[in-house]
N, C-alpha and C positions, 0 to 999 in steps of 0.2 A: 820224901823231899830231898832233894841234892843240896851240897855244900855250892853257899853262894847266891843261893833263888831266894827268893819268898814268896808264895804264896797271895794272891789275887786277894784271897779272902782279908788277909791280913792290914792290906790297904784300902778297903773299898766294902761296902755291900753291892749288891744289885737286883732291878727290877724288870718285869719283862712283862711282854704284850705282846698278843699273834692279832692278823687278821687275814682272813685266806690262808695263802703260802709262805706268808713272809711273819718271822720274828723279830721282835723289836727288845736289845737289849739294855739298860742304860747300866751303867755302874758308876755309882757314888762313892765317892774318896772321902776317908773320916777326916783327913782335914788336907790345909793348901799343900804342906810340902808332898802328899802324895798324890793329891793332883794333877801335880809338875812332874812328877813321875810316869805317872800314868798318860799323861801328854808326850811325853816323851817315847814308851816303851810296846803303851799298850794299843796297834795299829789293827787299822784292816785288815791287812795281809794273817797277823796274829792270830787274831780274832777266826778268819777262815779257815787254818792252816789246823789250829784247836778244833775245829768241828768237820773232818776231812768225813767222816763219816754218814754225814748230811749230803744231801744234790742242792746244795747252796753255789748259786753261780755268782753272785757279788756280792760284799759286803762294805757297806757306806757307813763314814764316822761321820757322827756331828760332835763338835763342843759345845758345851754350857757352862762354861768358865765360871758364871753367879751363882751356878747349883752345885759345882767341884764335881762335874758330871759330863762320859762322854756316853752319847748313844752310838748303838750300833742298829743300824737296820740290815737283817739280813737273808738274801732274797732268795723264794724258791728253798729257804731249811725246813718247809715243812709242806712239803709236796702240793698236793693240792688242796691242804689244808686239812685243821685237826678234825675237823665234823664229816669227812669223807675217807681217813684214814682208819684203820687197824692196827698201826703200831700203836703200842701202850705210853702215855703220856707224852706226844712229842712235841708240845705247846712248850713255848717262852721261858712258862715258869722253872722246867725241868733243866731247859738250856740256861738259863741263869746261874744254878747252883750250880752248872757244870761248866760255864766261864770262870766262876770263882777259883776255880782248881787250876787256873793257867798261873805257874812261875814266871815270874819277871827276874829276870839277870842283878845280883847288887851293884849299886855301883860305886864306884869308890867314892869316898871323902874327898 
């Protein structure tokens, strides 16, 4: 970890869902002020940019402001899906712990 980041994990857990090709992320913030944070920092663009490794051709944010929760749906990260794949665990739940590991920038006071 670099001077300045912290860690996904630290602000948030997260949960995750496939169906077909498409994973579904949400990430829960342990409370409001890192919600606001996470509204703020943690985008689509991010979210894609973290999983360059995937054939994820868009990835869509919703907010849930009442649950301190943004979803990510993101489309085409798991080819044509986990029940017709080879590679070793490429469902949601594996991409989930591996969102956790994206640093977010501090920001100052």
């Amino acid at each position: 970890m670099g001077r300045g980041v912290t860690p996904l994990r630290e602000l948030a857990h997260a949960r995750a869902g496939d169906k077909g090709g498409v994973a579904d992320l949400t990430v829960v913030a342990f409370d409001d002020e890192g919600y606001c944070r996470l509204q703020r920092q943690l985008t689509s663009e991010l979210v894609m940019r973290h999983f360059t490794d995937l054939p994820v051709t868009r990835v869509d944010r919703y907010e849930l402001p009442q649950l301190r929760s943004l979803k990510f749906v993101m489309h085409d990260a798991l080819g044509r899906g986990v029940t017709s794949t080879l590679s070793l665990d490429p469902h949601g739940k594996a991409l989930s712990s591996c969102l956790l590991s994206v640093e977010l920038p501090d920001e100052s006071r």
